[in-house]
C-alpha positions in Angstrom: 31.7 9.9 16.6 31.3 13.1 14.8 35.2 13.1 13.6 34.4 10.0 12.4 31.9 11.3 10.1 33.7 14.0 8.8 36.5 11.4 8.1 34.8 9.0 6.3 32.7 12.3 4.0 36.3 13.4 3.2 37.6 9.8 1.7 34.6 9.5 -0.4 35.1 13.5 -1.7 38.7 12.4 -2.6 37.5 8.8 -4.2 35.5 10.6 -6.0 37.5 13.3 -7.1 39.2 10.3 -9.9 35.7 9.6 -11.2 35.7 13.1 -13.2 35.0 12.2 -16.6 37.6 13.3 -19.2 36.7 13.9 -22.7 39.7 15.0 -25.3 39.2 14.5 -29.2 42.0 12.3 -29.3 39.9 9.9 -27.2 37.4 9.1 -30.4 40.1 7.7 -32.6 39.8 10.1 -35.7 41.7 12.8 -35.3 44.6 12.0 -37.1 42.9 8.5 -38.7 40.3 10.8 -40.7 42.5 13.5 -42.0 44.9 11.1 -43.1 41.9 9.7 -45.0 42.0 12.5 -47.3 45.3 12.0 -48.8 44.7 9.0 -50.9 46.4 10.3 -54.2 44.8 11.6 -57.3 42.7 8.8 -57.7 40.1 9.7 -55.2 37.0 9.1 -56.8 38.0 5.3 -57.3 39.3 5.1 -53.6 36.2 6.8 -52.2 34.5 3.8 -51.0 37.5 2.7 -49.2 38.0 5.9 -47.6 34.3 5.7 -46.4 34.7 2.4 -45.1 37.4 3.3 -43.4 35.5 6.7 -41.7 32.9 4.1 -40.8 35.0 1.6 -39.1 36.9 4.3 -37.3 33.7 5.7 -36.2 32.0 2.9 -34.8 35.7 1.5 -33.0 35.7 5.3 -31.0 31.9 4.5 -30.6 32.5 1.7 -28.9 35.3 2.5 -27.2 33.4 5.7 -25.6 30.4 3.7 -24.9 32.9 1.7 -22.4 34.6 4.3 -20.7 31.5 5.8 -20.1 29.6 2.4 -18.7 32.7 2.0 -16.5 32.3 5.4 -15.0 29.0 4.4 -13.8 29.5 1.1 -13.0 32.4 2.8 -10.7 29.9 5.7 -9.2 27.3 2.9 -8.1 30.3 1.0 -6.6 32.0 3.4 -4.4 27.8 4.8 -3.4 27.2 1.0 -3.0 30.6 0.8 -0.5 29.9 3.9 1.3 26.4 3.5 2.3 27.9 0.0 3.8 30.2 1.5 5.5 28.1 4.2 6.4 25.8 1.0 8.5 29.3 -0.3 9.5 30.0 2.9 11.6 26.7 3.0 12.9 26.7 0.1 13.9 29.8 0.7 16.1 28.4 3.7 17.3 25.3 2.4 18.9 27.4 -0.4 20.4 29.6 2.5 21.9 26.4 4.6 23.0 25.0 1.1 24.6 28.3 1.0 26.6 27.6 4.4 27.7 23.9 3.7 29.0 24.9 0.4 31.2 27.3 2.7 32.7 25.1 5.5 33.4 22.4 3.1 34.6 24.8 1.6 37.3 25.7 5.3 38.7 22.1 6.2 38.7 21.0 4.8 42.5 17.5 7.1 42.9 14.5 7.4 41.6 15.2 11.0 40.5 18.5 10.1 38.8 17.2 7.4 37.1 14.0 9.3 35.9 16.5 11.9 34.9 18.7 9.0 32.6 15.7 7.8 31.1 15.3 11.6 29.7 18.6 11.8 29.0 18.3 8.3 26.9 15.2 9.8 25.3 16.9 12.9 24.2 19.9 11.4 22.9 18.4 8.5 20.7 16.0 12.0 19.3 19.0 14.3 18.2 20.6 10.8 17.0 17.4 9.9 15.0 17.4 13.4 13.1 21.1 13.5 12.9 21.1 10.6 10.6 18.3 11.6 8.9 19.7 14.6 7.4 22.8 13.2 6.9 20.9 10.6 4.7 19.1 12.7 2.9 22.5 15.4 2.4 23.7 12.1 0.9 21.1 11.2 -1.2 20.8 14.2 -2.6 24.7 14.2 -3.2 24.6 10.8 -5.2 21.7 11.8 -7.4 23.2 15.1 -8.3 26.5 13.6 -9.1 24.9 10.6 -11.5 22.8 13.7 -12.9 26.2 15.7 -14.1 27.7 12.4 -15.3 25.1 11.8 -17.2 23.8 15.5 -18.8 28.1 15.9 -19.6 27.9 12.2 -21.3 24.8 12.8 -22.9 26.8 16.1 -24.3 29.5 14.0 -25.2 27.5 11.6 -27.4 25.8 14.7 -28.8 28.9 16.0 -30.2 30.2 12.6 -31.5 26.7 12.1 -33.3 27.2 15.6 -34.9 30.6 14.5 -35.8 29.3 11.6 -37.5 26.5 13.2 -39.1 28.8 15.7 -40.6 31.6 13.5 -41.7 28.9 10.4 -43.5 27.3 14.1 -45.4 31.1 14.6 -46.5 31.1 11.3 -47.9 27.3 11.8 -49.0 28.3 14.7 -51.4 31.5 13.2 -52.8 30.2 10.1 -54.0 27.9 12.4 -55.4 29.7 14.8 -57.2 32.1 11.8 -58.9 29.2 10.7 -59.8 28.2 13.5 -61.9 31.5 13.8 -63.4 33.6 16.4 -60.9 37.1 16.0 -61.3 38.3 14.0 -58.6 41.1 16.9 -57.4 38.2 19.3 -57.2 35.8 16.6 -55.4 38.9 15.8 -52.6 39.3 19.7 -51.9 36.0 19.9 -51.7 35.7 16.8 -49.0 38.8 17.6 -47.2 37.9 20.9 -46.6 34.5 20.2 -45.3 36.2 17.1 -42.9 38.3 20.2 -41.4 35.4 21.7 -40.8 33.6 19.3 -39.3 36.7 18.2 -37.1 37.1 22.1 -36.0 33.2 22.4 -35.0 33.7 19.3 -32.7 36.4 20.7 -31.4 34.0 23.7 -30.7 31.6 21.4 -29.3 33.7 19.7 -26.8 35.5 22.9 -25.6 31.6 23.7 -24.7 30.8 20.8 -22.9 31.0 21.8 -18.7 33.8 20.6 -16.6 32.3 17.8 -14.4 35.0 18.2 -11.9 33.6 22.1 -10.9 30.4 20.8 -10.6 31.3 17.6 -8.5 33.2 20.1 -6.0 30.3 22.3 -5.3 28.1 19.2 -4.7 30.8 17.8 -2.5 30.6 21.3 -0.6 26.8 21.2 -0.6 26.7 17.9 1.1 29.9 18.7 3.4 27.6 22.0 5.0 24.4 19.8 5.5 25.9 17.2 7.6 28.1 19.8 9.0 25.0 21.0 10.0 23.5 18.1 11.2 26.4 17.7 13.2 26.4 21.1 14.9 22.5 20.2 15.6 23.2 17.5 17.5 26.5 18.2 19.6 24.1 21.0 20.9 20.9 18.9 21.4 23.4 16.5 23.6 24.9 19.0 25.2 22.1 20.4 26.4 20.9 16.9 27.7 24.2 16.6 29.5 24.2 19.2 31.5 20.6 18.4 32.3 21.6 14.9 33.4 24.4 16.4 35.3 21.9 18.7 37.2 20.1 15.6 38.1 23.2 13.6 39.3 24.7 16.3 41.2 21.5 17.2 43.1 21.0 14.1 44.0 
């Protein structure tokens, strides 16, 4: 039973090991799309509001296309915890039909008083390590799903930081050129100005995603975290039924 359990932990470590969210700059849509903006001949005052409708679309397109990919990976987390905790009662299931099994066998050798006395210990002390097996194998997995949504969602709430700092930045860029051809700048001057403050706001979310934590690291150590406490639970138990083995044995052979 216990290989069993260690089997099924290890499947779900490697399902989960594809839900490790990725996050390039790429993935927002304006990394070449906004520069490009930039170069829209001498004329730039006149195309301004073009070139700001065009930051805008762009914007809200990677905006929604983030939003997706993110609601996707949690629709997928709460999927595969959704699968394994059936599974989880599927094997369970099959285990207490095995341990059943066991019982009605034990019951037919037991043929005194003291050997039955002894089987109903025996029962008594199994379905106990059982009970607190599960438990903590429960709990190790509860507190394994609730740490993994936690890292999804601090490293997306990152993520959407970054882009909102990117969007800030880039509608300012706009801001201050309609602004300045307003008031008469020479539109060569006001296009330097705005492509060089683009470039910077591209490079500081750059900076900003190169900050944002790995979630895969973070998913690993969880993964060994939970891996130790039902390892634990595990060890708990093969010594609890050991130990009411060889006490039912003691009975049996006495007898």
């Amino acid at each position: 039973m216990a290989t069993k359990i260690f089997k099924w932990i290890s499947g779900l470590t490697i399902a989960l090991s594809i839900l490790t969210p990725t996050f390039a700059f790429a993935a927002l849509g304006i990394n070449a799309d906004v520069k490009a903006n930039v170069n829209v001949g001498a004329n730039f005052c006149t195309n301004l509001s073009s070139v700001s409708s065009g930051i805008t679309a762009r914007l809200t397109m990677a905006q929604g296309s983030l939003d997706s990919r993110q609601q996707q990976r949690n629709t997928n987390v709460a999927d595969r915890e959704s699968k394994r905790a059936q599974a989880l009662v599927d094997l369970r299931a099959k285990q207490d039909a095995e341990r059943a099994a066991i019982y009605a066998k034990l019951d037919a050798k037991a043929t005194t008083t003291a050997e039955s006395q002894a089987l109903v210990q025996f029962k008594v002390s199994m379905d106990a390590a059982l009970t607190v097996r599960r438990a903590a194998v429960d709990a190790a997995m509860a507190t394994y799903w609730a740490s993994l949504k936690n890292v999804l969602s601090s490293r997306q709430t990152a993520v959407q930081t970054a882009r909102q700092n990117l969007t800030a930045s880039l509608n300012a860029a706009v801001t201050t050129a309609q602004a300045s051809c307003s008031d008469g700048t020479a539109p060569a001057t006001v296009r330097a100005t705005f492509a060089a403050s683009v470039k910077a706001a591209v490079a500081q979310f750059a900076t900003d995603r190169r900050a944002i934590d790995k979630a895969g690291p973070q998913i690993k150590a969880l993964a060994q975290t939970r891996n130790a406490a039902v390892k634990a639970a595990m060890d708990a138990f093969h010594s609890a039924a050991e130990s009411a083995r060889v006490e039912l044995k003691a009975a049996f052979s006495a007898s």
